[in-house]
C-alpha positions as CSV (number, residue, x, y, z in Angstrom):
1,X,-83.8,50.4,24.0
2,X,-86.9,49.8,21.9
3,X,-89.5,52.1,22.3
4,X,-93.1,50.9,21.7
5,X,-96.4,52.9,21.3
6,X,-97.5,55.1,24.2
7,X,-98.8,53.7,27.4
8,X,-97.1,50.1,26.6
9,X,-94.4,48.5,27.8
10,X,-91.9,46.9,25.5
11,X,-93.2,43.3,26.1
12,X,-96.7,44.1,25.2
13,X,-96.4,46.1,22.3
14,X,-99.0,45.7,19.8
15,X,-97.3,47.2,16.9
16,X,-96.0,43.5,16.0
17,X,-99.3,42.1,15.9
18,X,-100.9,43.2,13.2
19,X,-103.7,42.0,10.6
20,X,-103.8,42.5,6.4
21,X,-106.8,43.2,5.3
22,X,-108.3,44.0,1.2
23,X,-108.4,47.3,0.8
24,X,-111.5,48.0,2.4
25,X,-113.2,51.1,-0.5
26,X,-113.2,50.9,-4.0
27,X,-111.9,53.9,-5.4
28,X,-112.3,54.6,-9.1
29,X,-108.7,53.2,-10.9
30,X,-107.5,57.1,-12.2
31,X,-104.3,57.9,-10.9
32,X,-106.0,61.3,-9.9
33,X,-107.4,59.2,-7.0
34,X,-105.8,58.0,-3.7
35,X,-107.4,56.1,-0.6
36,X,-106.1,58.2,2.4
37,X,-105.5,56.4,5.8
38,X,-104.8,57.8,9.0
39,X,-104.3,55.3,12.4
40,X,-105.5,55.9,15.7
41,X,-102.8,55.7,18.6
42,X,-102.9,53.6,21.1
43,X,-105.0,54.5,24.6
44,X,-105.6,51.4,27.3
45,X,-109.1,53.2,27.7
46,X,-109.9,53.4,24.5
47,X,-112.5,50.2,22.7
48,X,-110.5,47.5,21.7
49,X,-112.5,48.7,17.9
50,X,-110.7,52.4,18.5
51,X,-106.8,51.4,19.5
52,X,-104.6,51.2,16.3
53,X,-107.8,51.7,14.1
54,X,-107.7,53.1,10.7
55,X,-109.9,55.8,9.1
56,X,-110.2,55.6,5.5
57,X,-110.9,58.5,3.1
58,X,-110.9,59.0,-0.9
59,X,-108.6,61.6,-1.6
60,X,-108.6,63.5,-5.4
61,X,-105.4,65.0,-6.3
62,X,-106.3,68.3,-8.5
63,X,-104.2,70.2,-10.7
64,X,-102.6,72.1,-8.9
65,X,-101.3,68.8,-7.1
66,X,-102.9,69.2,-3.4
67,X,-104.9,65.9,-2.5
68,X,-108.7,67.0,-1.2
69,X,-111.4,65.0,0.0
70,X,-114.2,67.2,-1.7
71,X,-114.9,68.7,-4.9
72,X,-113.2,72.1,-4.9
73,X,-115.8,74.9,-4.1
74,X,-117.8,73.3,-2.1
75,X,-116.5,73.4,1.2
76,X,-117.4,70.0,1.6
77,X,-121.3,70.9,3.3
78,X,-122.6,68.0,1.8
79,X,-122.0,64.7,2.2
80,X,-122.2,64.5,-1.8
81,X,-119.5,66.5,-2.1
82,X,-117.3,64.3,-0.5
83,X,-115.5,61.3,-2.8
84,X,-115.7,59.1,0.1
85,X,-119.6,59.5,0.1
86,X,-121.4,56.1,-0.6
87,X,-118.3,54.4,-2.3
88,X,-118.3,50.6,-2.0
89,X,-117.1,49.5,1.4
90,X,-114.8,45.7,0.5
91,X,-115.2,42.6,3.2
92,X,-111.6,43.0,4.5
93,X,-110.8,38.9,4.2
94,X,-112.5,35.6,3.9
95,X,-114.9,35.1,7.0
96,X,-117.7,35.6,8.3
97,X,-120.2,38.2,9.6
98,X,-120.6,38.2,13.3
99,X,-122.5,41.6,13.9
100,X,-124.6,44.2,11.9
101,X,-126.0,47.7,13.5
102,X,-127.5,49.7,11.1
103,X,-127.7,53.8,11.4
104,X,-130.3,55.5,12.6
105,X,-129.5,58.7,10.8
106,X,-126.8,60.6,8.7
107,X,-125.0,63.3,10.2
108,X,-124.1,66.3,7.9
109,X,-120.5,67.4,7.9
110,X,-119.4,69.0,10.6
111,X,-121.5,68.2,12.8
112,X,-121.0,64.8,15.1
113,X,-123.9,63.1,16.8
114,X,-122.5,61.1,19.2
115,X,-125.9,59.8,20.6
116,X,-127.2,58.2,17.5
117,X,-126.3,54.1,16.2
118,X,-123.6,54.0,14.1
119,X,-123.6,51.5,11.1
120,X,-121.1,49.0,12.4
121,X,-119.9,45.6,11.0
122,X,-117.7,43.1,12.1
123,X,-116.4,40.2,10.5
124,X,-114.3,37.4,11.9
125,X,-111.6,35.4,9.9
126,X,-111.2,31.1,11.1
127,X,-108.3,32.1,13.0
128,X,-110.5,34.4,15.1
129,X,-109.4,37.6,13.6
130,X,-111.8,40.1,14.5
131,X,-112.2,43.3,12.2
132,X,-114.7,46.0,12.8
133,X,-116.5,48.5,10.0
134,X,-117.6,51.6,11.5
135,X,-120.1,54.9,9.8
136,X,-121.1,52.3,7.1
137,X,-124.9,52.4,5.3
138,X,-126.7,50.9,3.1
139,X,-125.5,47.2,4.4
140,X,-125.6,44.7,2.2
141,X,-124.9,41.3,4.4
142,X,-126.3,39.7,7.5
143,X,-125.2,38.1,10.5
144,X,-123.6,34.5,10.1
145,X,-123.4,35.1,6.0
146,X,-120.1,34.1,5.0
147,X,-117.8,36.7,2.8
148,X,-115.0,36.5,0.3
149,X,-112.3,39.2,0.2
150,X,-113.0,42.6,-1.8
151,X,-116.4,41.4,-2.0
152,X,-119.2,44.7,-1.3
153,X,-120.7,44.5,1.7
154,X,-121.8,48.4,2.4
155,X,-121.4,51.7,1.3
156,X,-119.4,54.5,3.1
157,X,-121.7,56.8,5.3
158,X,-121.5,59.6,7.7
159,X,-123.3,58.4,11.3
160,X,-122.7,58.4,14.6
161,X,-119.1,59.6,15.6
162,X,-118.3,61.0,12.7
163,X,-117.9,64.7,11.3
164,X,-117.3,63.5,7.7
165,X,-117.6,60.6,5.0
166,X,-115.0,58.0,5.6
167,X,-114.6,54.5,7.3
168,X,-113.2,53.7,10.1
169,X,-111.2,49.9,10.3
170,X,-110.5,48.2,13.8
171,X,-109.1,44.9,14.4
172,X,-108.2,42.8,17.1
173,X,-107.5,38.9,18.4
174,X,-108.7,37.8,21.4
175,X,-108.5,41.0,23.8
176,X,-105.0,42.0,21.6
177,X,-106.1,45.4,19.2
178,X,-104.0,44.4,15.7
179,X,-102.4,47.0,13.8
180,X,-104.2,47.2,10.4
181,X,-101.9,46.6,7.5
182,X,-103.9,47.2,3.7
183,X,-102.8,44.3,1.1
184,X,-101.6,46.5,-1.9
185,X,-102.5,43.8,-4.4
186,X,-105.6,42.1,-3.0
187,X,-107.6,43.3,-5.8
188,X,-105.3,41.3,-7.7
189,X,-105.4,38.5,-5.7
190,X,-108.9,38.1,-5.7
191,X,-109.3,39.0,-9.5
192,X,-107.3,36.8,-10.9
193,X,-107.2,35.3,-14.3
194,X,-108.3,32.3,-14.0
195,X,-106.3,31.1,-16.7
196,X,-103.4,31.7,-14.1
197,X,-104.7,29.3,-11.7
């Protein structure tokens, strides 16, 4: 018998409905550096922007060969020491911007302020994909502006719901949450040669 994520039956499992998206941070190309991703499980009560989401995090791998998501010795109080911290958040595919929110404040790690406005974007592809930015800052597009793939739209924050710097990816059709799958090559993709066209 096939056996589908918890609290779902068989015929309404979501885990073969899923969306690829660009990678949604720039991370510096060293092979020291990794993007991190961790998915959410699947609760009926949860937002249709929290079931199957993603949270994404720049990772380093030191020396010594353990990945770390801030500079060693730190202890990761500031949001600056994190590698996450303000790197480029990508448009995850070609569509357009249906919703902005912008942050109210920055949390500092550690601590979660639940109360404040999150920085939140959502983008929706023609075939009525929605995907959903959370903890973003310094937003760069506005409602109704159109977006290409891997094009900056933000920069990764710490606000609202959050305890550290990272961003967190939802998706979802209709009232159906998508599982989020990253394209490994859409930097490629969208930076091609165009002597290869």
């Amino acid at each position: 018998i096939a056996q589908s994520q918890l609290g779902l039956d068989v015929e309404d499992d979501t885990l073969t409905n899923t969306v690829l998206i660009h990678s949604p941070v720039a991370t510096p190309e060293d092979r020291s550096t990794v993007l991190f991703t961790r998915e959410h499980t699947y609760r009926s009560h949860y937002t249709k922007g929290d079931q199957l989401a993603r949270d994404f995090i720049v990772m380093k791998i030191g020396d010594d060969g353990i990945m770390r998501p801030f500079n060693p010795g730190s202890e990761g109080r500031r949001n600056e020491d994190w590698y996450t911290w303000r790197q480029d958040v990508l448009a995850p595919f070609d569509g357009t911007v249906t919703q902005v929110q912008l942050p109210d404040s920055t949390n500092q790690p550690g601590r979660l302020n639940a109360d404040a406005q999150h920085g939140e974007i959502d983008f929706e592809s023609e075939d009525g994909v929605v995907v959903h930015y959370v903890h973003v800052r310094e937003i760069d597009v506005e409602e109704g502006q159109r977006v290409e793939a891997g094009e900056v739209v933000a920069k990764v924050g710490n606000n609202g719901s959050s305890i550290a710097p990272h961003l967190h990816v939802g998706a979802w059709k209709d009232s159906t949450p998508l599982q989020i799958q990253r394209d490994l090559y859409g930097e490629k993709r969208v930076n091609k040669d165009p002597s290869e066209k």
